[in-house]
N, C-alpha and C positions, 0 to 999 in steps of 0.2 A: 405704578410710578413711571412719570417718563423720563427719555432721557436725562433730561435739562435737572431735571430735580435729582434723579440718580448725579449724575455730576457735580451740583451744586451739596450733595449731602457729600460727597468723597471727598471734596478738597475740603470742604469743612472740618472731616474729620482727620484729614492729612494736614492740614493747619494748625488745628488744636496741637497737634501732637509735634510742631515743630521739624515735619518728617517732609515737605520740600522738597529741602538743600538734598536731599539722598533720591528725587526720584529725576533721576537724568534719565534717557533713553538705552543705555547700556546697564543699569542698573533695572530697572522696568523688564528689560529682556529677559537677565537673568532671572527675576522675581515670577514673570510667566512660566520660564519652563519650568523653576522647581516649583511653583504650583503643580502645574501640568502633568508633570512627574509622582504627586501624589496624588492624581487622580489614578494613573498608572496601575501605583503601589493596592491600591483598593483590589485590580481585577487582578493582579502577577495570580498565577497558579491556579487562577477558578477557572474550569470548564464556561466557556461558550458560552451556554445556555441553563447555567443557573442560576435563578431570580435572587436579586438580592431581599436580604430583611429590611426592614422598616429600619434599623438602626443604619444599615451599610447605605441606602436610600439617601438618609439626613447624611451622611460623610460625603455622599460622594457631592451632595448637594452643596455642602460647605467649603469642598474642594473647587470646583467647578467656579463657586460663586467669588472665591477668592483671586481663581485666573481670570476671569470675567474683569474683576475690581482692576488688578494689574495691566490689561490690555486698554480698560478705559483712561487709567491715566493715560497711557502713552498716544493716545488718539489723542490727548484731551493738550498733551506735548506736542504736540504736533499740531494741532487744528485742525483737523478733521474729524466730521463728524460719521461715528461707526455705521450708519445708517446708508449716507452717500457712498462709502467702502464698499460697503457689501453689495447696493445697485449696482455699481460701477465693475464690481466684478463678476456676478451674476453675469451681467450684458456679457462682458467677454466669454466668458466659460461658456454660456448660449453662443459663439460662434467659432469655437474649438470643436476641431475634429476626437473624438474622443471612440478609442478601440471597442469595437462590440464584445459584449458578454453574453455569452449564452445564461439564459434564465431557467434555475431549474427548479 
């Protein structure tokens, strides 16, 4: 699915549901971080490096997808497309001095 159809299914489904009037940009922000926060909640207290299960996989996926959802409104409020965003930052981040790390 591309953008345009991902966005065209979201406000659809924010429209059905009369849910709008509630996604200003200060509401949207808060909406990502506690998403983003229940992505969080998935790793608190697991070691590093151990693989999730196939159940913990589909949660984290459905967390993820839910911040994902939240972050496109607010693009989608604003006019910008996430696409142009990320080139745009990309380019700059390519001309930031960034501290070396030894690789080990």
């Amino acid at each position: 699915m591309d953008y345009d159809e991902t966005l065209a299914m979201l406000r659809k489904f924010r429209d059905q549901r009369g849910w709008a009037k509630f996604h200003n940009l200060k509401d949207l922000a808060i909406s990502v971080n506690l998403e983003a926060s229940e992505i969080l909640e998935i790793f608190q207290w697991r070691p590093a490096n151990k693989l999730l299960t196939d159940q913990e996989k589909k949660h984290l996926q459905n967390e993820l997808a839910d911040t994902m959802i939240y972050l496109i409104y607010m693009f989608d409020k604003l006019g910008i497309d996430p696409g142009d965003a990320i080139k745009e930052k990309v380019s700059y981040n390519q001309s930031r001095k960034w501290p070396k790390i030894d690789q080990e």
